[in-house]
C-alpha positions as CSV (number, residue, x, y, z in Angstrom):
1,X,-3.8,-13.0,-7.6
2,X,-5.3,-10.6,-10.3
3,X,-6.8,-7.4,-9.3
4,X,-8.9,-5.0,-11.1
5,X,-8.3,-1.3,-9.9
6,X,-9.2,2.1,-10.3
7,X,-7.6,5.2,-10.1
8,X,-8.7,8.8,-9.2
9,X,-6.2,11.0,-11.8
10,X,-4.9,15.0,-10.8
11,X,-7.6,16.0,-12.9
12,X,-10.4,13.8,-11.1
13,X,-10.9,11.5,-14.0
14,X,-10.8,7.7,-13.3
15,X,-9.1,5.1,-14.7
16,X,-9.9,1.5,-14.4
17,X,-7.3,-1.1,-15.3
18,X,-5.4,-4.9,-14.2
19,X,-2.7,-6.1,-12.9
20,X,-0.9,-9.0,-11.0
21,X,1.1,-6.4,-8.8
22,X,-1.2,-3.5,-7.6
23,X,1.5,-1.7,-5.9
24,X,4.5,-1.9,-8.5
25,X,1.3,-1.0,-11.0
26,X,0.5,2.0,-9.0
27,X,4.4,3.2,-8.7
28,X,4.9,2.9,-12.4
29,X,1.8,4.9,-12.7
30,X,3.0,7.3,-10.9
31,X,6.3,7.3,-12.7
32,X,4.6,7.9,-16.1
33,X,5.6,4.5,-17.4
34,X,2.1,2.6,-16.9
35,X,-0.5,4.5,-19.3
36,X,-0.6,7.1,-21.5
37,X,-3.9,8.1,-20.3
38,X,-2.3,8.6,-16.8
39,X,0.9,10.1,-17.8
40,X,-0.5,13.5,-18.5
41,X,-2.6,13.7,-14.9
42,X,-0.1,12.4,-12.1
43,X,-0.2,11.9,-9.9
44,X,-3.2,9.3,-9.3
45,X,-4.2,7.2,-5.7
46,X,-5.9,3.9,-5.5
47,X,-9.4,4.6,-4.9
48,X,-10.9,1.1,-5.6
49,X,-9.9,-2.5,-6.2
50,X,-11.3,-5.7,-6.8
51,X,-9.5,-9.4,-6.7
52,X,-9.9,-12.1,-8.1
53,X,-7.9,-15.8,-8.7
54,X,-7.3,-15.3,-12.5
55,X,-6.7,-13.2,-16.1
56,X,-10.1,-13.9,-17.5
57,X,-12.4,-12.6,-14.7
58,X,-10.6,-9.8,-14.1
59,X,-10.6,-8.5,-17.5
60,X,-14.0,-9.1,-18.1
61,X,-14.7,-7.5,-14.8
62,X,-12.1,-3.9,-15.9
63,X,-14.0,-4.2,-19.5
64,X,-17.8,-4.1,-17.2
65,X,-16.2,-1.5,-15.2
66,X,-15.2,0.5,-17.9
67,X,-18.6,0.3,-19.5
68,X,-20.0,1.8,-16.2
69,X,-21.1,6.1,-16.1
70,X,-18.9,7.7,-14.0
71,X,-21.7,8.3,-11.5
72,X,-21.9,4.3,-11.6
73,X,-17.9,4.3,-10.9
74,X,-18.2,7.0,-8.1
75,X,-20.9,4.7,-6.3
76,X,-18.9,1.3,-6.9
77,X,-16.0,3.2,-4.6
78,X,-18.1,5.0,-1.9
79,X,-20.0,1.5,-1.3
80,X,-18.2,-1.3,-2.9
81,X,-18.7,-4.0,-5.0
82,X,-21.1,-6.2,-2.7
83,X,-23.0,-3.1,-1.6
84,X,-24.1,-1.6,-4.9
85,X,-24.8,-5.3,-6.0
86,X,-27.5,-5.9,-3.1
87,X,-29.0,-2.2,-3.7
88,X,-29.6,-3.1,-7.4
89,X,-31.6,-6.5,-6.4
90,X,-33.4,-4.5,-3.9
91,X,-34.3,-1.8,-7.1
92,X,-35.0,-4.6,-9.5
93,X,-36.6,-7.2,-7.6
């Protein structure tokens, strides 16, 4: 399992990253041994993830996340992936 996840910092930045172990990832976060990004604003919480059955999807998936405004990140947590999907169609369509 691969999972895409993202991170609310000490400062309240975000951080969007992957890994195969989400909760050995978010330890060595925590530990200042995952990021150098992260490092400096410990500690961080899970505030989102995604999963997904391998390395290709969920890299393209962090690389469209990290593409997204923050505003666009803050709405893909509160509601979730499936949610923010069906409001878009509903906009669009």
């Amino acid at each position: 399992m691969f999972y895409v996840y993202i991170l609310q910092c000490n400062d309240n930045t975000l951080y969007t990253g992957w890994t195969v172990d989400l909760d050995k990832r978010i330890k060595y976060h925590n530990m200042g041994k995952a990021s150098k990004y992260t490092r400096g604003r410990l500690p961080v919480k899970l505030v989102y993830y995604e999963t997904y059955n391998n390395k290709i999807d969920a890299t393209k998936r962090e690389y469209e996340i990290k593409q997204l405004s923050r505003d666009k990140k803050l709405k893909l947590i509160e509601f979730g992936y499936e949610e923010v999907a069906k409001r878009l169609i509903f906009l669009i369509g």
